[in-house]
C-alpha positions in Angstrom: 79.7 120.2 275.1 81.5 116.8 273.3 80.3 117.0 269.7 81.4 113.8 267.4 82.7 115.9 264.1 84.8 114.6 261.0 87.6 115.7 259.7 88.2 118.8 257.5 90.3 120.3 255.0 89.6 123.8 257.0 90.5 124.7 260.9 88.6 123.2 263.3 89.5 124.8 267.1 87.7 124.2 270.1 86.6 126.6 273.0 87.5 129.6 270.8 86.9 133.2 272.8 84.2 134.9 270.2 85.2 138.2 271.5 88.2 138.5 269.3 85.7 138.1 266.2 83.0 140.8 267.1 83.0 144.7 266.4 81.6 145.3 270.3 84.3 142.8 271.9 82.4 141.1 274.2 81.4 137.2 274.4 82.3 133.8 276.2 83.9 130.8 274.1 81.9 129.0 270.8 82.2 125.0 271.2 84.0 125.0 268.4 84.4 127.4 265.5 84.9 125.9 262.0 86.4 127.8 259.0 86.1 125.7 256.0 88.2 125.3 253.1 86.0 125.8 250.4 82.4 125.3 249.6 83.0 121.4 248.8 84.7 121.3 253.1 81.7 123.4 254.1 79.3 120.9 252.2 80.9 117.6 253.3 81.3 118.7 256.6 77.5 120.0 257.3 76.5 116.6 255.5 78.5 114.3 258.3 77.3 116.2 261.4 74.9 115.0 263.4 71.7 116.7 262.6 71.2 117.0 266.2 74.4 119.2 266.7 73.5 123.0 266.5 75.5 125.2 263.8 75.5 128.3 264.0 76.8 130.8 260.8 78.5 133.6 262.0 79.9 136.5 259.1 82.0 139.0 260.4 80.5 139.9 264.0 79.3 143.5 262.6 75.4 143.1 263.9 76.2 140.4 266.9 75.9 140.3 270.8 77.7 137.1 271.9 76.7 136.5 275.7 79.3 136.4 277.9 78.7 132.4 278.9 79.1 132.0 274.9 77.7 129.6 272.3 77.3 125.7 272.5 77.1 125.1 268.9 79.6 124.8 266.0 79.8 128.4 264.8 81.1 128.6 260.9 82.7 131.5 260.0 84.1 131.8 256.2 87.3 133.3 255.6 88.9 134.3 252.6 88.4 131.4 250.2 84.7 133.0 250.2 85.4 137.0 249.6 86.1 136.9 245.9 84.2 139.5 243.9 83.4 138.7 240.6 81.9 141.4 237.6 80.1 140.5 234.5 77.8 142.7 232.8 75.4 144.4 235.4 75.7 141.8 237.8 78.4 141.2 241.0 78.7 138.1 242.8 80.1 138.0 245.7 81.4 135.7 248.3 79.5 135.9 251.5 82.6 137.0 253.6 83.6 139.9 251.1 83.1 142.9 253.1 79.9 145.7 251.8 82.4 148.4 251.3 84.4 146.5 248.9 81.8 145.2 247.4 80.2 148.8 246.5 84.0 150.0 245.6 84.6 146.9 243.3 81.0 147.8 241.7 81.6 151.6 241.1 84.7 151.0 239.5 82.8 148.7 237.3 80.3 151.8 236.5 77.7 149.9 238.8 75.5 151.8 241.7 75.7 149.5 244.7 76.9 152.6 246.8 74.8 152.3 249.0 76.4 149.2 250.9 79.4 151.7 251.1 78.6 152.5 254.2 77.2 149.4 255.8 79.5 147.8 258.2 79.8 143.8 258.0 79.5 141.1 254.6 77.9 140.7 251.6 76.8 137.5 253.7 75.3 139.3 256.5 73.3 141.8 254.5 71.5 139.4 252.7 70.7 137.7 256.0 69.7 141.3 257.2 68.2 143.0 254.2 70.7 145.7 255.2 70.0 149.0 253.5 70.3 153.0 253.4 69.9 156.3 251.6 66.6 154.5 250.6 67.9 151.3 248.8 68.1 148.0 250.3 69.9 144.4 249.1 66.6 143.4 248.2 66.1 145.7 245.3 69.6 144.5 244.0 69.8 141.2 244.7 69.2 137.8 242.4 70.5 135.1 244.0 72.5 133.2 246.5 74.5 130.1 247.0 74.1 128.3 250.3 74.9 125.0 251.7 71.8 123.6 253.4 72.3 122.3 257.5 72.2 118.5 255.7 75.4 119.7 253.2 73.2 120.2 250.3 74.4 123.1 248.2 71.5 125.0 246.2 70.4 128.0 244.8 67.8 130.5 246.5 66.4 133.9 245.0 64.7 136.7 246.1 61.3 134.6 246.4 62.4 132.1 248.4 63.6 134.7 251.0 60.7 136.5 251.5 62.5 140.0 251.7 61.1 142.8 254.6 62.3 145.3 256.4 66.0 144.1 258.1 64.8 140.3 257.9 64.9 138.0 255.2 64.5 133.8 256.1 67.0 131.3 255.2 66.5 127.8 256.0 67.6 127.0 259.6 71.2 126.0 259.9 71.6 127.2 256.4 75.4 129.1 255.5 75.2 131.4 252.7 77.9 131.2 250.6 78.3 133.7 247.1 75.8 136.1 246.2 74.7 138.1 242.8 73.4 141.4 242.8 72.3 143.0 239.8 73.2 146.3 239.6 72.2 149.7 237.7 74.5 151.2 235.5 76.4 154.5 236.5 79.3 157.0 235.7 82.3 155.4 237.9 83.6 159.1 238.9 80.3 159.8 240.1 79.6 156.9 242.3 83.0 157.2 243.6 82.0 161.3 244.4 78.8 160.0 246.5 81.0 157.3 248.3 83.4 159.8 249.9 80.4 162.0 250.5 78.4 159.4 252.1 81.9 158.7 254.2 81.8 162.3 255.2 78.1 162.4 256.6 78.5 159.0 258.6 81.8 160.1 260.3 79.9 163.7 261.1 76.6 161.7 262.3 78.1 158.3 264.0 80.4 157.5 266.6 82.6 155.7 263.9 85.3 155.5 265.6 83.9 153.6 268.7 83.4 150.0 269.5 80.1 149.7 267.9 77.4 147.3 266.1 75.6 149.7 264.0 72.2 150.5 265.1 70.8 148.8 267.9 67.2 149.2 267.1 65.1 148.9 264.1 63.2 152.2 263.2 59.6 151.5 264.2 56.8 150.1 262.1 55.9 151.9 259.0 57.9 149.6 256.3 56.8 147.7 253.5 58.0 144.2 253.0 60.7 145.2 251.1 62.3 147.5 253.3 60.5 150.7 251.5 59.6 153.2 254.2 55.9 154.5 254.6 56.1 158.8 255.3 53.3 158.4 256.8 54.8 156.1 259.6 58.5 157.2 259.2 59.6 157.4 263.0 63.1 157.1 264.1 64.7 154.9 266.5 66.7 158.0 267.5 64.4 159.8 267.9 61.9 158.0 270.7 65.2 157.4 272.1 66.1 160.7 272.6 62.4 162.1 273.4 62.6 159.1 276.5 65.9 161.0 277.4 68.1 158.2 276.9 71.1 159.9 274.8 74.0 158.8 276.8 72.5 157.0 278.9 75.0 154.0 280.7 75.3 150.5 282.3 78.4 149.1 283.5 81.3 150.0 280.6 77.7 150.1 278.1 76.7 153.2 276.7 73.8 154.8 274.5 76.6 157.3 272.2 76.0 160.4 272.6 76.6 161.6 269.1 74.1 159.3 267.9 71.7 157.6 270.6 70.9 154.6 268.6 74.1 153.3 268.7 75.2 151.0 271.5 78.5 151.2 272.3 81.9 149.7 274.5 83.4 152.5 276.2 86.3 150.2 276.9 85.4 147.5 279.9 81.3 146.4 278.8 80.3 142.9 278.9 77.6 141.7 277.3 75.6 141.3 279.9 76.3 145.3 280.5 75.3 145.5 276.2 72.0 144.0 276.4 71.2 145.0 279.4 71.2 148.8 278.6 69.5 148.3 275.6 66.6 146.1 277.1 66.6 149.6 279.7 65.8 151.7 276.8 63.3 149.4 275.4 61.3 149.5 278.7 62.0 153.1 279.0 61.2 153.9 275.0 58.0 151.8 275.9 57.1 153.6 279.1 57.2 156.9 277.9 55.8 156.9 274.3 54.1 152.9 274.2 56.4 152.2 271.2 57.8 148.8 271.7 61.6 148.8 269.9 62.9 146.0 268.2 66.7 144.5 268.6 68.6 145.0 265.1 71.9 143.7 266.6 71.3 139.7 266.6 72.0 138.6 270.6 72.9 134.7 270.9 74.7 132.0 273.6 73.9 132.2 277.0 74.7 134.1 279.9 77.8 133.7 282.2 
């Protein structure tokens, strides 16, 4: 598609392969992928654009299914002119392309507990967007604020009310790129968080096919979660688990697979497409659904089109 845009300070390149730029390697060609400058290139450029031209904000490609056809829009991805980390008192801000791991290893040598993002694959961006969480803490009980550049180049600031925070969701104005982010943090002993880093390390690597071509989980664990991510005992069902009682560790289409070491985790054996991806997970939703009636929801995002 012939889009009119204005010039930039940043790299614009056309017809760029989005497989290179996602953990599951798979996906056709954006339009165009823009990586501004700065937040003033991001701004000006957003602000020029046709409103009519769809943008679409892309962080590190840790959560993402790009179809194999790929994406008619302007994806923005932010590079490092937006991963600073920044300490002052209890709070860390971020820019939205600094990575969760660093971010929690920045913070702990600080004395602040934001070890749980240790663990989290992708940006500080990207959990924000996702309300990503674990061992019981999410990015909404730490976060403050964000920066963003609005789809007409406006640059504001948004907290935690204006997101409306739930489990792995949170709404940002459509179009809208996220930009820095400040967490406040709780205070803790910096050889102690750095203790229950490496131990967390330990227990993913033993539990999760780290070491594949993954996205993280593929599903959302069922209903039973308060708005801010807080689970409900009561309704505390696992993704892995219906998937395993359905029989579905394993399970395969085309180079796609359901890992065997952890069956909520959708994996590239080596030659998956993404039409192979989202097809086996749609399988084990109808499958999941067929055997127990519980209808599983897609936490890896899927966009473009197919081939």
């Amino acid at each position: 598609m012939s889009y009119d845009l204005p010039s930039v300070r940043g790299t614009l390149t056309p017809q760029r392969d989005l497989s290179t730029l996602t953990w599951l390697r798979v996906g056709g060609p954006a339009d165009w992928l823009f990586q501004p400058a700065d937040v003033e290139d991001l701004s000006a450029f957003l602000s020029a654009v046709d409103p009519q031209v769809p943008v679409f904000p892309m962080g590190v490609g840790s959560n993402l299914i790009v179809r194999d056809g790929g994406l008619r829009a302007v994806v923005i991805r932010l590079g490092r002119g937006f991963n600073g980390i920044e300490i002052k008192g209890d709070r860390v801000t971020a820019g939205a392309a600094a990575l969760d791991a660093h971010v929690a290893r920045r913070a702990a040598e600080a004395g602040l507990d934001l070890t749980f993002l240790r663990t989290i694959p992708g940006s500080i961006g990207g959990a924000v967007r996702m309300n990503a969480g674990c061992y019981g803490s999410y990015t909404a009980d730490v976060f403050e604020s964000a920066r963003v550049v609005l789809r007409d180049g406006t640059i504001t600031t948004l907290e935690a009310g204006a997101l409306n925070f739930r489990y792995r969701q949170s709404d940002l104005p459509e179009g809208a790129v996220l930009t820095h982010v400040t967490l406040r943090a709780p205070a803790g002993d910096a050889e102690a968080l750095e203790a229950r880093m490496v131990d967390q390390l330990a227990k993913r690597d033993a539990t999760q096919p780290t070491k594949d071509r993954s996205a993280g989980s593929t599903f959302r664990n069922p209903a039973g979660f308060s708005s801010t991510g807080q689970a409900d005992d009561v309704h505390d069902l696992k993704a892995w688990k219906v998937i395993d009682d359905a029989g579905l560790r394993g399970a395969r289409r085309g180079g796609a697979q359901m890992s065997e070491k952890h069956s909520n985790f959708l994996i590239n054996t080596g030659d998956a497409t993404a039409a192979d991806l989202e097809g086996l997970g749609e399988d084990v939703r109808k499958k999941v659904y067929d055997s127990s009636g519980i209808t599983l929801e897609w936490e890896i995002m899927r966009v473009g089109e197919p081939d």
